[in-house]
C-alpha positions as a printed NumPy array, in Angstrom:
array([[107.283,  80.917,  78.696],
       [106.855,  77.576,  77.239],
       [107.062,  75.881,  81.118],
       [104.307,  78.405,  82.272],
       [102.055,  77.139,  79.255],
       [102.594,  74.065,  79.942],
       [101.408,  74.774,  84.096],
       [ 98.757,  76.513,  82.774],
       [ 97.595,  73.643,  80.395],
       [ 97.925,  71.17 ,  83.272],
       [ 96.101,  73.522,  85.758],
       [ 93.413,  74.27 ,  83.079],
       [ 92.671,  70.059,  82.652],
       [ 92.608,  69.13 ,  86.181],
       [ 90.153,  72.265,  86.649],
       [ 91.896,  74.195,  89.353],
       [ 93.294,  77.865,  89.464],
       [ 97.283,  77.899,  88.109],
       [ 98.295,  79.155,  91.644],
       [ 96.945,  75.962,  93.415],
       [ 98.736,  73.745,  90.325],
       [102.051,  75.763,  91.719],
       [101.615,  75.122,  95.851],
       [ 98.824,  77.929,  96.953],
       [ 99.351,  80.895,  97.771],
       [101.918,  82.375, 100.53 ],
       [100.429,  85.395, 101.242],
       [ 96.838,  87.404, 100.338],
       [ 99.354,  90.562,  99.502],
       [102.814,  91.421,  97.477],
       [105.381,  93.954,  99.003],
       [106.526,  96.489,  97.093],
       [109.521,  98.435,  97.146],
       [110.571, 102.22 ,  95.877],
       [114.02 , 102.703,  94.313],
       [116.051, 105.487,  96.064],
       [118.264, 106.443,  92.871],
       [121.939, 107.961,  92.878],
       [122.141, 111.613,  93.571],
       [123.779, 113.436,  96.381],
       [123.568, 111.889, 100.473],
       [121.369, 114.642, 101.18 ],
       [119.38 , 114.147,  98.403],
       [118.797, 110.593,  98.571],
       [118.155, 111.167, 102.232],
       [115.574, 113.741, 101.288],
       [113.843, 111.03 ,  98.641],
       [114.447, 107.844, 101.696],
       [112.029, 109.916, 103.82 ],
       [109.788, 110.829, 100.919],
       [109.04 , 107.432,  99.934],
       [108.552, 106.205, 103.615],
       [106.005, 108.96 , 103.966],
       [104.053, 107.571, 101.322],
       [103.761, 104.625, 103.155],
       [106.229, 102.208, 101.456],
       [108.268,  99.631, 103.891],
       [111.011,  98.92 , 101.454],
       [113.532, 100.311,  99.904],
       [116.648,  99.87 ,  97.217],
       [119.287, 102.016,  97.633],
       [121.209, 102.421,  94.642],
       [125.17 , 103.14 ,  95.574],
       [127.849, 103.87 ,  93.287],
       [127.516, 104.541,  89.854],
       [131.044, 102.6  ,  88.504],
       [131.442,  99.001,  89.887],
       [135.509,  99.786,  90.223],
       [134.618, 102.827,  92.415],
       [132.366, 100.559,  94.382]])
């Protein structure tokens, strides 16, 4: 937090926006992603083509519930 203040001070008393202080933008838009959560393979299948008919891109699959199963 305290690094961010002290961009934002900088950007602030050379009068230009923060995001030009930190290298300009990369892109006009942010992709977002939906979280496909544990449940059964049909079910999860069933959500997958849910959330790519509401017109998201990407998703995370969660997998395993126990990191020794996995």
């Amino acid at each position: 937090a305290l690094d961010m203040g002290c961009w934002d001070l900088a950007a602030r008393a050379a009068d230009v926006p923060l995001v030009t202080m930190l290298g300009g933008r990369e892109s006009e838009t942010a992709e977002l992603y939906k979280v496909v959560t544990h449940a059964t393979v049909d079910q999860m299948a069933a959500l997958a083509k849910k959330i790519v008919a509401e017109g998201y891109h990407r998703l995370q699959v969660k997998v395993g519930g126990n990191v020794r199963d996995d």
